[in-house]
The first five atom37 places (N, CA, C, CB, O) and aatype in JSON, in Angstrom:
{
  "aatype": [20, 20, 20, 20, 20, 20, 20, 20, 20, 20, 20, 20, 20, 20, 20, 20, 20, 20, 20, 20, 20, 20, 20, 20, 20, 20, 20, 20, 20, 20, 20, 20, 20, 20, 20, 20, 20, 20, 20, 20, 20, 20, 20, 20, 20, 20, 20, 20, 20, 20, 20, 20, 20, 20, 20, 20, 20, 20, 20, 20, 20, 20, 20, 20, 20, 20, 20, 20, 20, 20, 20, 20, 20, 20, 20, 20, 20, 20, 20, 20, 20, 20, 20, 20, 20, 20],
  "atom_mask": [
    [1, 1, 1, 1, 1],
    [1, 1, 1, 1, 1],
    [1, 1, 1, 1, 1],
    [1, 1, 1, 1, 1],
    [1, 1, 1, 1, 1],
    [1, 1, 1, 1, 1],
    [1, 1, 1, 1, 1],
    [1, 1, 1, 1, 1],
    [1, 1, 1, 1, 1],
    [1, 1, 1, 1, 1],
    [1, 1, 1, 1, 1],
    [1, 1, 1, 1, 1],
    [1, 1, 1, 1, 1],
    [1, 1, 1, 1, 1],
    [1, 1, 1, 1, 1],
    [1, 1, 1, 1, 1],
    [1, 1, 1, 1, 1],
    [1, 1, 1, 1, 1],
    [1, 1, 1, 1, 1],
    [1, 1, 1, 1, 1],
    [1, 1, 1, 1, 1],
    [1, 1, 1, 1, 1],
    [1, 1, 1, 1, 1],
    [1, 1, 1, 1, 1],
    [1, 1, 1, 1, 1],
    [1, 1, 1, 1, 1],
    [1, 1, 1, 1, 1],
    [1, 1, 1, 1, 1],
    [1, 1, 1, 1, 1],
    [1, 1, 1, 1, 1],
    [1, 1, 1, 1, 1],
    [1, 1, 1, 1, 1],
    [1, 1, 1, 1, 1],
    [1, 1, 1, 1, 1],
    [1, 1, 1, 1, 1],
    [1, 1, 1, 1, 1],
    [1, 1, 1, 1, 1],
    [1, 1, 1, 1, 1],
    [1, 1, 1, 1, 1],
    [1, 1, 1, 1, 1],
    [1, 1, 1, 1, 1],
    [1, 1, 1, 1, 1],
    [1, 1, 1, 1, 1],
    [1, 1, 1, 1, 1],
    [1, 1, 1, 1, 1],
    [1, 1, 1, 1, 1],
    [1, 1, 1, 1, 1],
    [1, 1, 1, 1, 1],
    [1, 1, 1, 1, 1],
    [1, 1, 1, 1, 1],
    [1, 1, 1, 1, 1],
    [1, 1, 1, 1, 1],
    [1, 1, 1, 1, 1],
    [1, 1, 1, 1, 1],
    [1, 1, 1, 1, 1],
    [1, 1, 1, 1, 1],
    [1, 1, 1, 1, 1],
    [1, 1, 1, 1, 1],
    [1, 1, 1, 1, 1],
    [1, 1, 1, 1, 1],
    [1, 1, 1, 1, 1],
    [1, 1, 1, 1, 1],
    [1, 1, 1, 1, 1],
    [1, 1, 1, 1, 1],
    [1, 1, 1, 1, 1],
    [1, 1, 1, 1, 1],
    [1, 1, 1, 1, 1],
    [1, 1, 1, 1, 1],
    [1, 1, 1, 1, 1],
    [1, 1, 1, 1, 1],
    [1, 1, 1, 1, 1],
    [1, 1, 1, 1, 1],
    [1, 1, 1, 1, 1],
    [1, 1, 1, 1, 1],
    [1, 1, 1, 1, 1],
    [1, 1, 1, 1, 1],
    [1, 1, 1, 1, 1],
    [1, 1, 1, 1, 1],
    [1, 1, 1, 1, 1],
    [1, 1, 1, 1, 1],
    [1, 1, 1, 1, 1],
    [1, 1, 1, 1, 1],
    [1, 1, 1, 1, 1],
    [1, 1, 1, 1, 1],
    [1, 1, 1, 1, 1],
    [1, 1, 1, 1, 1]
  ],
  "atom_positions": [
    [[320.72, 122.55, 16.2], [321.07, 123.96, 16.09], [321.64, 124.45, 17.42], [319.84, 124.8, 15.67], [321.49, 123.83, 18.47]],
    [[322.37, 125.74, 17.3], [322.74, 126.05, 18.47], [321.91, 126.48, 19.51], [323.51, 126.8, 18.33], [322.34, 126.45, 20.66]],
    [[320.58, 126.94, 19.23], [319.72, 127.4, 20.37], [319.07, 126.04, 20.78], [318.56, 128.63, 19.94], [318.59, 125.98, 21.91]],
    [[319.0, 124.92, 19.97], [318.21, 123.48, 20.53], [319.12, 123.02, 21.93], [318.29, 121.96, 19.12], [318.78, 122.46, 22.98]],
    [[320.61, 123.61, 21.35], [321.84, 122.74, 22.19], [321.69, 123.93, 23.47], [323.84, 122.6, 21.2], [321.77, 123.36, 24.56]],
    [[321.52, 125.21, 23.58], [321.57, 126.21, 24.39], [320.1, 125.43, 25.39], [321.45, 127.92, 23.47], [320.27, 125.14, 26.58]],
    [[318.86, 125.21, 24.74], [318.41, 125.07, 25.86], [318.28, 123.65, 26.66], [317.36, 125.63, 25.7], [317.74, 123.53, 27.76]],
    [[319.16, 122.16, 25.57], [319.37, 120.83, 26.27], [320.46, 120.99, 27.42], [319.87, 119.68, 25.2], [320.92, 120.03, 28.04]],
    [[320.82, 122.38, 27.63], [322.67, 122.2, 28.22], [321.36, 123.42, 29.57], [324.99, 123.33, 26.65], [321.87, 123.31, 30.68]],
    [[320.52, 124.03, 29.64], [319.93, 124.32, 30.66], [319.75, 123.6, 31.45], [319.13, 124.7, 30.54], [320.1, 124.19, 32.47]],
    [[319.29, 122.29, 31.81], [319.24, 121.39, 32.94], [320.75, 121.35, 33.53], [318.66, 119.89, 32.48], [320.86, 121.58, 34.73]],
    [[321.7, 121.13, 32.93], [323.17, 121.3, 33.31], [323.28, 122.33, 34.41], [324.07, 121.76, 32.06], [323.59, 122.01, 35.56]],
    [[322.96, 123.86, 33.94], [323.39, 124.56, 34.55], [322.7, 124.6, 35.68], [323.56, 125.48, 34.0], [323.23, 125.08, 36.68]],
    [[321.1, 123.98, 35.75], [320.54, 123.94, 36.88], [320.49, 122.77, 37.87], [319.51, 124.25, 36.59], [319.72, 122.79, 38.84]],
    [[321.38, 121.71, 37.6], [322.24, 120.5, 38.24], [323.2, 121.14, 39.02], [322.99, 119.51, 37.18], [323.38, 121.07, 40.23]],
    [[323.97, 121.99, 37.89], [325.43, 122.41, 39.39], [324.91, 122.94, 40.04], [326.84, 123.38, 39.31], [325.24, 122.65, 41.19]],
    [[323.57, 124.26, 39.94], [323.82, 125.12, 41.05], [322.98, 124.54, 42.36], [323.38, 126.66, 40.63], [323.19, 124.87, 43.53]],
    [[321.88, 123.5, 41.82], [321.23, 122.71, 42.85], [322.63, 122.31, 43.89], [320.35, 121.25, 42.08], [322.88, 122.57, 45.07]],
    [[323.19, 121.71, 43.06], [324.61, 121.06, 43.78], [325.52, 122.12, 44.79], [325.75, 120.56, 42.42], [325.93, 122.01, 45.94]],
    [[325.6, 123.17, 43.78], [326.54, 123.8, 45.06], [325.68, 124.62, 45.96], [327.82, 124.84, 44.54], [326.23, 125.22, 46.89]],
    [[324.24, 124.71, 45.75], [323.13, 124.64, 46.5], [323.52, 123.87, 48.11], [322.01, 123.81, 45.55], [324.07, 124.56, 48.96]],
    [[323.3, 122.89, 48.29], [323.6, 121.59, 48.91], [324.7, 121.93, 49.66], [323.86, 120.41, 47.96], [324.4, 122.17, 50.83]],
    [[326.3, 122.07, 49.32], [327.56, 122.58, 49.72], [327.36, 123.46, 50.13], [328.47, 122.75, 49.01], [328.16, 123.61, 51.05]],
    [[326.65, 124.38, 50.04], [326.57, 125.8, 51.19], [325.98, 125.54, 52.05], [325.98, 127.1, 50.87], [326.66, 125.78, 53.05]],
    [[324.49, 124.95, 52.46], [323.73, 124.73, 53.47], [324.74, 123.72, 54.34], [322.29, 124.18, 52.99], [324.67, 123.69, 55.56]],
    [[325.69, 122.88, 53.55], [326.39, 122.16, 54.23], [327.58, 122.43, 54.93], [326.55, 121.42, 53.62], [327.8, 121.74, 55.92]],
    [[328.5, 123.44, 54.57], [328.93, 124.3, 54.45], [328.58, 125.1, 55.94], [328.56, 124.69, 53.21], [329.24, 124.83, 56.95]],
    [[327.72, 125.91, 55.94], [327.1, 126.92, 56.68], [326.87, 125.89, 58.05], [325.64, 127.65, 55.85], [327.35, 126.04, 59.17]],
    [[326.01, 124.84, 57.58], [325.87, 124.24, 59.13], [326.86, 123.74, 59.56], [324.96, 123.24, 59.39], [326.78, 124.14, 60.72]],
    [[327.81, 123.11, 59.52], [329.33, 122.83, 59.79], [329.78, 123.96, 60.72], [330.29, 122.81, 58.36], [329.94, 123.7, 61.91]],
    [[329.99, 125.22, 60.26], [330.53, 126.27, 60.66], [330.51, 127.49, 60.39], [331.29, 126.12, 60.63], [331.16, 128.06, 59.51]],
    [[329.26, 128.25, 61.64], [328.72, 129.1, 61.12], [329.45, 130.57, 61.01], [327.62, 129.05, 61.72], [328.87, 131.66, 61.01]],
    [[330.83, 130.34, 60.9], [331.38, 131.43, 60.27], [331.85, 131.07, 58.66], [332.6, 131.9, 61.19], [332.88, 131.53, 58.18]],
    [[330.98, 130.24, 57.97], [330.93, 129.9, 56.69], [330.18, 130.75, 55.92], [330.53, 128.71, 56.55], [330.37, 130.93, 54.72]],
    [[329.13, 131.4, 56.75], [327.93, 131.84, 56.4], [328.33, 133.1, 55.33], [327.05, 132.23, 57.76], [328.25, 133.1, 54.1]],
    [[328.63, 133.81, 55.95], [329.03, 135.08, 55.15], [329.7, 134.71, 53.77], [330.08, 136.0, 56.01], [329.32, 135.3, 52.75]],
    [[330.48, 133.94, 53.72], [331.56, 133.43, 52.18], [330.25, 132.69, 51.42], [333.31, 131.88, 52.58], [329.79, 132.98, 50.31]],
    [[329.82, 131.7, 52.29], [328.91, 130.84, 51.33], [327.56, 131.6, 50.82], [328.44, 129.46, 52.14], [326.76, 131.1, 50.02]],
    [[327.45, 132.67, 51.3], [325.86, 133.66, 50.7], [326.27, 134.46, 49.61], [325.07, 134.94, 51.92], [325.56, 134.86, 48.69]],
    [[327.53, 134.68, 49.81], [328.4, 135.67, 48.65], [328.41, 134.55, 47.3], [330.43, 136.17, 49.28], [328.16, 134.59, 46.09]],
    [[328.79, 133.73, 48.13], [328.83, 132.61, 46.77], [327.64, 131.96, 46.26], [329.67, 131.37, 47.07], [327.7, 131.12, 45.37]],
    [[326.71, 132.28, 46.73], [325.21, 131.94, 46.62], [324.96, 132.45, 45.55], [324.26, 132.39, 47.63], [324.79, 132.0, 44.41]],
    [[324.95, 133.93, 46.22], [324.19, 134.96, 45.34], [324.94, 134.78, 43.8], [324.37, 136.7, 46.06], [324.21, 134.83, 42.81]],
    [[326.31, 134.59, 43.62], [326.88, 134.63, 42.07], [326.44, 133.25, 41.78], [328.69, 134.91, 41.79], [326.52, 133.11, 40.56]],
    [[325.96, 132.05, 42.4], [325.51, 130.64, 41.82], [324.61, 131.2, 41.26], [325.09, 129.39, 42.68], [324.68, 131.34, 40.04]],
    [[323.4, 131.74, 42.05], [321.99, 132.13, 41.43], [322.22, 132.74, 40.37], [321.09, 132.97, 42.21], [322.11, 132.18, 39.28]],
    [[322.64, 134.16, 40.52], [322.88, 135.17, 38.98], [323.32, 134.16, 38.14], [324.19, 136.56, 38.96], [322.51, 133.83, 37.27]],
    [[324.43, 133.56, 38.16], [324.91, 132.75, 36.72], [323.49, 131.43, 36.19], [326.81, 131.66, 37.22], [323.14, 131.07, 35.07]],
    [[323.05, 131.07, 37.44], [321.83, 130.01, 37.17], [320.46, 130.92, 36.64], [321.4, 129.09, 38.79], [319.64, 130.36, 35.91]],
    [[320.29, 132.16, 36.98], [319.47, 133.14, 36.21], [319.9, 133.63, 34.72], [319.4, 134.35, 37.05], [319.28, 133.95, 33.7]],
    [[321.36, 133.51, 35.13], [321.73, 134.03, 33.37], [321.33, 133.14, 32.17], [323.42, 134.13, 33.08], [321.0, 133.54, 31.05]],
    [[321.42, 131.73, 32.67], [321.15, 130.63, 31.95], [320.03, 130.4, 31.51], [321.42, 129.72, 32.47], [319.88, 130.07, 30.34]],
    [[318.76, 130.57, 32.56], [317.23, 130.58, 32.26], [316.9, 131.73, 31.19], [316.33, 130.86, 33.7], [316.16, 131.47, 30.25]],
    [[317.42, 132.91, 31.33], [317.55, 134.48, 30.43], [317.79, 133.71, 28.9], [319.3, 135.79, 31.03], [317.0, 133.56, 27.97]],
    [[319.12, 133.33, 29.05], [319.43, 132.88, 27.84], [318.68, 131.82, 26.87], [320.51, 132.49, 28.06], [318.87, 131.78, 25.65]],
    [[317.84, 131.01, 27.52], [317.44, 129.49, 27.03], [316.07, 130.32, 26.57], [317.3, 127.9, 28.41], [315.67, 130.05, 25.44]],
    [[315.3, 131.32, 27.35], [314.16, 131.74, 26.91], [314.91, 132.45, 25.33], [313.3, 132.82, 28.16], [314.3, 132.17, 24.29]],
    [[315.87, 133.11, 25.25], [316.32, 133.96, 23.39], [316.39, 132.76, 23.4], [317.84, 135.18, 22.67], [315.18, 132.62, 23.59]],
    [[316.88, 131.36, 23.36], [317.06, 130.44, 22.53], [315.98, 130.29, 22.13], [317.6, 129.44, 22.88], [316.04, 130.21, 20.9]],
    [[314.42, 130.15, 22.67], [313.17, 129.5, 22.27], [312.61, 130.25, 21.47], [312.29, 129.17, 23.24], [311.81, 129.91, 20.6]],
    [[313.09, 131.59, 21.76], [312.54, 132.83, 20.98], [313.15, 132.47, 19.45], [313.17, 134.51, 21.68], [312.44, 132.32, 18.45]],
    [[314.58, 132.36, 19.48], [315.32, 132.39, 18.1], [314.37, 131.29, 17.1], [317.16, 131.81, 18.32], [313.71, 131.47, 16.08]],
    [[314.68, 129.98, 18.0], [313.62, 128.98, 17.45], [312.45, 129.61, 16.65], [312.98, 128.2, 18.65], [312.31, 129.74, 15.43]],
    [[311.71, 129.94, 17.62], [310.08, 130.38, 16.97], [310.26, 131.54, 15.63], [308.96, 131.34, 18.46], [309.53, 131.51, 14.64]],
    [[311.48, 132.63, 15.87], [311.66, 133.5, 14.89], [311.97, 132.86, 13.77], [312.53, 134.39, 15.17], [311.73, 133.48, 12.73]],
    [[312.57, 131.5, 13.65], [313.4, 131.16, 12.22], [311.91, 130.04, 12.26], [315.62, 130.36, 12.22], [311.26, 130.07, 11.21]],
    [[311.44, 129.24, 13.19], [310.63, 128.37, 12.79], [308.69, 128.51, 12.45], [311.02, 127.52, 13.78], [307.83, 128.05, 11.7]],
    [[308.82, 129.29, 13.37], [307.1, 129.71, 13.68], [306.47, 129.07, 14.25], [306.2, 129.84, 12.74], [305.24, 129.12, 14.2]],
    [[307.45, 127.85, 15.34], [307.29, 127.03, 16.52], [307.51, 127.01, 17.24], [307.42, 126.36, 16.7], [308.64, 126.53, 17.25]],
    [[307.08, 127.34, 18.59], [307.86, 127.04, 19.8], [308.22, 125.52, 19.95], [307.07, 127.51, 21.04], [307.49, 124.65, 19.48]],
    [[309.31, 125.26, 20.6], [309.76, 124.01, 20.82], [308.95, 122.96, 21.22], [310.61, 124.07, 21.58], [307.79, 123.2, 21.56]],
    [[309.23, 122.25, 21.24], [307.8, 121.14, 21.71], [307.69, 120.23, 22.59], [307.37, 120.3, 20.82], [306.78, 119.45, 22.9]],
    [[309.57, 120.56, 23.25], [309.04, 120.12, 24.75], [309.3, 121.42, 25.85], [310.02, 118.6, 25.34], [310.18, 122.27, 25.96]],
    [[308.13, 121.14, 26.52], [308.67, 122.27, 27.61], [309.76, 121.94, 28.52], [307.59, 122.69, 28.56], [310.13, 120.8, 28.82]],
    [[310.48, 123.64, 29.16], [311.61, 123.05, 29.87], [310.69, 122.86, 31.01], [313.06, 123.94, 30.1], [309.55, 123.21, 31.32]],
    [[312.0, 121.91, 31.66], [312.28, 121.67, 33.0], [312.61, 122.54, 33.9], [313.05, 120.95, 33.08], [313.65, 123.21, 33.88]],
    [[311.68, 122.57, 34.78], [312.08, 123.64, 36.03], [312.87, 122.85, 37.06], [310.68, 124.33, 36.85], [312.44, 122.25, 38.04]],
    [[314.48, 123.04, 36.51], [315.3, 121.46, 37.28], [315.86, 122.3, 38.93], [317.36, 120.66, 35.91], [316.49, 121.64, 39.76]],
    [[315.5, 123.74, 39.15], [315.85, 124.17, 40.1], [315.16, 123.6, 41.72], [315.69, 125.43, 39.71], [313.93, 123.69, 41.77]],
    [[315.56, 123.27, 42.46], [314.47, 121.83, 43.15], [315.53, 122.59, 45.12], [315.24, 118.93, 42.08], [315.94, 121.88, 46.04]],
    [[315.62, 124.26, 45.02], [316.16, 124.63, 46.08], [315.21, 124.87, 47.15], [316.89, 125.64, 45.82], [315.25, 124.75, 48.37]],
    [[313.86, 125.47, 45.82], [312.88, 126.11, 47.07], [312.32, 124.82, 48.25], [311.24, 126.89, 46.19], [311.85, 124.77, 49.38]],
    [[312.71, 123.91, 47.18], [311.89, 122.64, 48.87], [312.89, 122.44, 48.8], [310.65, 121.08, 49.03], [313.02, 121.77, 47.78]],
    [[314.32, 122.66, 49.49], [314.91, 121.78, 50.06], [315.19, 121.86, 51.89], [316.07, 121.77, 49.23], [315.19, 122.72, 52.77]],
    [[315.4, 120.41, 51.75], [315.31, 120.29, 53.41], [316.67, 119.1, 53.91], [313.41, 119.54, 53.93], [316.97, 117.94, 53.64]],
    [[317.33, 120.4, 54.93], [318.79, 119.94, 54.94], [318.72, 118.7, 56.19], [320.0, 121.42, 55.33], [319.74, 118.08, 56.5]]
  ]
}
């Protein structure tokens, strides 16, 4: 169904932004007049990587409304920024 596929394609969205995660810190230390462009671009990675988590929770919801199950595997919390160490 489309909400099963909405929340298998969540790890996706939380792969790129880990990734361009990575490119900014890399980014920034290179040259720290990066800083300012790469936080701007941060902040819209995150929102779009928040929009995605928003969305996957109505997917689980839709699930349970048509099924009277929540899904039966839990997601993955694939966001892996708060420990990172450059």
């Amino acid at each position: 169904s489309l909400a099963e596929d909405i929340i298998r394609r969540d790890n996706d969205v939380d792969q790129m932004y880990n990734g361009l995660f990575r490119q900014f810190v890399t980014f920034m230390m290179e040259d720290p007049r990066n800083i300012t462009g790469c936080m701007h671009l941060h902040f819209m990675a995150k929102n779009i990587e928040r929009m995605g988590d928003h969305v996957t929770s109505i997917a689980e919801q839709v699930i349970f409304i048509v099924t009277g199950e929540m899904p039966s595997e839990p997601r993955d919390k694939a966001d892996v920024t708060s420990s990172f160490k450059p």
